[in-house]
N, C-alpha and C positions, 0 to 999 in steps of 0.2 A: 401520558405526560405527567399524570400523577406520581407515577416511580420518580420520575426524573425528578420532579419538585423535590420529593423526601428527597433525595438524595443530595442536594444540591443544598437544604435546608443542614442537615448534619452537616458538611463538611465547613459550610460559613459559619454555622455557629460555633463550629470551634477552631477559628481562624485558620481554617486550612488552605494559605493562598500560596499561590508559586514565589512571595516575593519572600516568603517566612522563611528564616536561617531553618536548615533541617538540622539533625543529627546524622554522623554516617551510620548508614545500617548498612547488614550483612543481608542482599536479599537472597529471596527463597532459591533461586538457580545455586548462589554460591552456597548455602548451607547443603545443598543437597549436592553439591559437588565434595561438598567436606564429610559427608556420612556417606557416598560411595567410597571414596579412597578411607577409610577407615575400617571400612569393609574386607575390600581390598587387600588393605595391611593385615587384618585379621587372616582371611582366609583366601588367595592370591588365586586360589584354583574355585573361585566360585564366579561363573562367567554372568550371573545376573547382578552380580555388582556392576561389573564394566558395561553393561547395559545400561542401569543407570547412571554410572557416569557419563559414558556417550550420552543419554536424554538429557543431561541436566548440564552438561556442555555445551550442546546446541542449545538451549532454552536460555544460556548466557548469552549468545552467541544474539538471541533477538533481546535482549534485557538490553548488549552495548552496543549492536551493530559492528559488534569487533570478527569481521567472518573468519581470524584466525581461529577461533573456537569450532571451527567444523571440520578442521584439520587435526585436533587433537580428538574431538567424538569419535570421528575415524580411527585413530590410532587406539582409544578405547574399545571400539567396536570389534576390530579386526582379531584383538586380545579374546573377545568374547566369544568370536566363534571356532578361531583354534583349539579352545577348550569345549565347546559345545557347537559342530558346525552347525546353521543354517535353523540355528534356534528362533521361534515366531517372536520374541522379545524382539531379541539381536534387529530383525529384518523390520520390523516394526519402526525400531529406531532410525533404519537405515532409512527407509523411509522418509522422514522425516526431517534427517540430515540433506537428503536428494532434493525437497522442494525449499529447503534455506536456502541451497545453494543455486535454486533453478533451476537444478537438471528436471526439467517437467514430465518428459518424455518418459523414463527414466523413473521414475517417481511411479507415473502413471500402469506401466508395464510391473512394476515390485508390487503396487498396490492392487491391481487385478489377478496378479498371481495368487496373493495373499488373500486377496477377497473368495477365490474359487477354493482355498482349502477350509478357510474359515469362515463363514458367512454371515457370524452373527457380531462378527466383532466392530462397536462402532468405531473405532479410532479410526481401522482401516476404510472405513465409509468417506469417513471423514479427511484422508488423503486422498482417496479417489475425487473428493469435491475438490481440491484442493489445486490437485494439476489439474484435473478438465476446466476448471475455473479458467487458470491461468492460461490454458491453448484455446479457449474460445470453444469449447463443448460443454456448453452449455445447459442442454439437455440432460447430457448422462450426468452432469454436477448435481442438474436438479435432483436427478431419480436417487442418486445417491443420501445428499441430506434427507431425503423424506425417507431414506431407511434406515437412517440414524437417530430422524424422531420417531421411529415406529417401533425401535427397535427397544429406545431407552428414550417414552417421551421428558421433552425439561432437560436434557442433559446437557452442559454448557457447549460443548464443542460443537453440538448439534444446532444451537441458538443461534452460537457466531455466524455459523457460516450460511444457516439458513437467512440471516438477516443481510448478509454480504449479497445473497442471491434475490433478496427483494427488493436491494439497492439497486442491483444491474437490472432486473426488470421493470423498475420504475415508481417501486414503492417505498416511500421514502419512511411515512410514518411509521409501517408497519415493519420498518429494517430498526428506527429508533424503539420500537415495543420490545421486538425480540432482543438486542443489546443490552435494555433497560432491565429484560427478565433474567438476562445472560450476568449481570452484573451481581444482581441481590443474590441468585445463589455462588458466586465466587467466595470461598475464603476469605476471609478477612485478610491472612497472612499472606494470600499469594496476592502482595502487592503491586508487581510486575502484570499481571495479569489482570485484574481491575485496573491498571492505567490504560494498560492497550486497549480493555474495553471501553474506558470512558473517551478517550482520546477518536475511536470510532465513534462513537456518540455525539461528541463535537465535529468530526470531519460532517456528519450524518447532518448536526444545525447549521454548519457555515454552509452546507450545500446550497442551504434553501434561501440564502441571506441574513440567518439569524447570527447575526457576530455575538449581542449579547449572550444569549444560550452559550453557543460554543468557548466564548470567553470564561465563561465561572465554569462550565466542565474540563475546560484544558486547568484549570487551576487546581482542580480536583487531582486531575491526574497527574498532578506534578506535584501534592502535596503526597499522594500515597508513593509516586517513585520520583524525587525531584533528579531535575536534567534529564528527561527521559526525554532521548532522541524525539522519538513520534512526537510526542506531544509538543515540544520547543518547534519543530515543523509544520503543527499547524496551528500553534500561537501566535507562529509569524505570518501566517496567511491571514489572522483575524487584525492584526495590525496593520497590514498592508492594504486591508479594504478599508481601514479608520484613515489611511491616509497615514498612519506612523510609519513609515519608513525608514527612520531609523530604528526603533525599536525593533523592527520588523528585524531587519540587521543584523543587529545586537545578537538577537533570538536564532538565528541562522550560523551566524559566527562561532555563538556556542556551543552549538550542532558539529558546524565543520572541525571544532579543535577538536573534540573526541573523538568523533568520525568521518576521516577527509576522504571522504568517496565522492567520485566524479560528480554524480550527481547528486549533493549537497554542496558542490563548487558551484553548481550550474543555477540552482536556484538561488544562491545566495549574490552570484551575478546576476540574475534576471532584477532581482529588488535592488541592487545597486545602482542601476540602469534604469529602474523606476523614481531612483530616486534622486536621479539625476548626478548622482556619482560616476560618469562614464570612463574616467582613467582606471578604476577600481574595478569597475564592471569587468571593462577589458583585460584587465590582469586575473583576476577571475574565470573570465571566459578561455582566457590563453590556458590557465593551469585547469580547469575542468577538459577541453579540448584536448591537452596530452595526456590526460589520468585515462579518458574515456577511449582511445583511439587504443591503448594497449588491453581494452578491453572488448574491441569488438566483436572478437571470434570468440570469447568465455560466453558461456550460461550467463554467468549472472554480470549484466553489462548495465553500460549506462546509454544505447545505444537509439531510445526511445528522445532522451535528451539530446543527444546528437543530432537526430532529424529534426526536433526544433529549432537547435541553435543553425544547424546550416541552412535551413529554411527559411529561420527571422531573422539573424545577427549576421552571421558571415557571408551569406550572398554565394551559397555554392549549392543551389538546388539539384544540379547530376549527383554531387556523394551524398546530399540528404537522402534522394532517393536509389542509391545503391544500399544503403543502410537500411532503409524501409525496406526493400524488395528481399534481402536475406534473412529479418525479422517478422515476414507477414506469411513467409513459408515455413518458418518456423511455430509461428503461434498466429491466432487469430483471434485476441480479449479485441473488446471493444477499442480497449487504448489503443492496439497496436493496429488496429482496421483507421484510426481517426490519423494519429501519426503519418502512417500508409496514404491515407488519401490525401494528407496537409500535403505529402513529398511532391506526391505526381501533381496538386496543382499548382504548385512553386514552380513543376518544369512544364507549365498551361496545359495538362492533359485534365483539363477540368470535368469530361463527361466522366473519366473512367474514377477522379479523386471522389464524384458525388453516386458514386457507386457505392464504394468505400464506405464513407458516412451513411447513406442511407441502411447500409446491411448491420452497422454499427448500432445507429437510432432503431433499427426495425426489433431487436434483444428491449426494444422499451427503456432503457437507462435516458435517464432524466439529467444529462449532464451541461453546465453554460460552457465549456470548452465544447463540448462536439458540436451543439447547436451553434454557435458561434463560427467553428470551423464550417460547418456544412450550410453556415448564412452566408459567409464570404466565397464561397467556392459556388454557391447557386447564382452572386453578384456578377462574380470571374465568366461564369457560362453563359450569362445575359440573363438568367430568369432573373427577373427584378420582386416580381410578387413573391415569391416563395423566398428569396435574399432575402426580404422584409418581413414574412411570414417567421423565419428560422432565430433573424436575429430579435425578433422582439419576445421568442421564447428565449432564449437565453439570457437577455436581463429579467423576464419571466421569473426563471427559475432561482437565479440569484442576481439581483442585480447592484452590487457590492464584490463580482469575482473579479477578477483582473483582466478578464474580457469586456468588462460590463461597459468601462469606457470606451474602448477601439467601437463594440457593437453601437452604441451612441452614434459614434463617429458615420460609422458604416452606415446606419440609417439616413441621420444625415444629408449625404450624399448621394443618396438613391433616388430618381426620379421619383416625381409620383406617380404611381400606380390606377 
């Protein structure tokens, strides 16, 4: 926690807060998109330009959440290997274009190829964590990052994502240590890249209930990249626990005008609806529900928010759970096991939903949405102690989420024991 103090101490003393007018800057994705085609124009027949262009397209592509940018990587990429087929840059790249867009699978299979001719190379470690993360293999994610600090201990990409994997296991400090170590050696210049770590940093103190913490680190990270998607996402979750709800709003709004994807419709509806804005909400809900329905069958969907909205808001628990049952064959993260069991006990198959959760919680992840899901679904099955047991760890864990009050509620309610 001492990193985090210094860290926190430089950026207030030199007023660096999200409300501060910025200057526009050109960041590090778009400069290095401006020195590949430069390149390029120099020498047209050199395919590790168009490799960089392709990385530093996609690395835009997370800078704005603008996913057009993975369609032009591609068209960079494709250039790159007509001139040098099946180059370890090129595939490298490809790589990493594969898990922006979700193809896990896909990812997974490019990255284990990659790994068996190269063995030493961390990045592709570091994909391999990357989609097993995402399908719920766990396991090989782990073995993976520990041979990306073994290989090159301290190296950033090695930090991140080992701290990602201390999160789903349960540790929470020790995910904020490694982020905190992950940060100080970041560039200064790569601005983009110190928001996203600080902005996990903050996801990492709103977990636990710390809004302050996470408040002046989402500030941080909005002073190094302001309007930076992630971070306005979970500024708004730190308002919506203060009870600002408009704010919260605001912060969401400014999200969806740059980037109107389904599921930045859906959250900005859920706090409209918390904030007792319900005609807004529902026009919200209506435009996320058609954005999201033409994305069912893509990779990269909003298809996780679907099964909540037809589970809490629309009252259609059979397609909540045909949408769960196509996403839980596909992948098995934590999230998608909690969603998965929310579906089935919306349609009262409560033994088979607190299976779900339990295999969910059994990965050790410390989260107040699963605890909270798998307090209400122990209610739904009759166990009353373990209901109570479940949901007083979820306000436990944060009691400030936006579970914290229905869990209140839930308690409540429940006999005593």
């Amino acid at each position: 926690m001492k990193i985090l103090a210094a860290i926190l101490a430089l950026g207030l003393a030199a007023g660096t807060l999200a409300q501060t007018k910025q200057p526009t800057v050109v960041s590090s994705a778009q400069q290095k998109i401006a020195q590949a085609q430069a390149q390029i124009d120099k020498d047209p027949k050199r395919y590790q330009a168009y490799n960089q262009l392709a990385m530093a397209l996609a690395r835009r592509a997370r800078e704005t959440s603008d996913v057009s940018f993975y369609a032009k990587a591609e068209a960079a990429l494709a250039r790159s290997f007509e001139i040098s087929p099946g180059n370890i840059e090129g595939q490298k790249v490809q790589a990493w274009i594969l898990l922006g867009k979700h193809e896990f699978a896909k990812a997974a299979e490019l990255a284990r190829r990659l790994n068996e001719k190269w063995p030493d190379d961390v990045l592709i470690y570091g994909y391999l964590v990357d989609a097993n993360v995402e399908m719920g293999n766990y396991p090989a994610a782990e073995a993976a990052a520990q041979w990306m600090l073994d290989i090159r201990p301290g190296n950033v990409p090695g930090l991140t994502r080992a701290a990602y994997l201390r999160e789903l296991f349960g540790d929470v400090d020790g995910a904020i240590e490694l982020m905190e170590m992950a940060y100080r050696q970041t560039p200064p210049n790569e601005t983009e890249d110190r928001a996203w770590i600080l902005t996990q940093i903050a996801h990492l103190q709103f977990s636990i209930g710390d809004c302050k913490t996470a408040d002046q680190v989402l500030r941080q990270a909005l002073a190094h990249f302001p309007d930076y998607h992630y971070a306005l996402a979970n500024l708004a979750k730190v308002r919506a626990a203060e009870g600002n709800f408009t704010e919260a709003a605001q912060l969401l709004q400014q999200r969806y005008r740059s980037a109107a994807h389904a599921e930045n419709a859906y959250d900005l509806a859920v706090v409209l609806e918390r904030a007792g804005k319900r005609d807004e909400g529902r026009a919200l809900f209506a435009e996320f529900e058609a954005k999201a329905r033409k994305e069912i069958e893509s990779p990269d969907n909003a298809n996780r928010e679907l099964i909540f909205y037809y589970a809490d808001y629309a009252n259609r628990p059979a397609e909540a759970l045909r949408i769960a049952a196509r996403e839980i064959g596909l992948r098995k993260d934590v999230y998608t096991l909690d969603a998965y069991g929310w579906a089935l006990s919306a349609n009262g198959r409560n033994e088979a939903a607190g299976e779900q959760l339990q295999a969910a919680l059994a990965v050790g992840v410390r989260d107040a949405q699963l605890f909270y899901h798998a307090g209400i679904i122990a209610e739904r099955a009759g166990d009353v102690a373990r209901a109570a047991q479940l949901l007083r760890e979820s306000l436990k864990l944060n009691p400030v989420s936006e579970h914290a009050g229905p869990a209140r509620v839930a308690l409540d309610r429940l006999p005593a024991s």
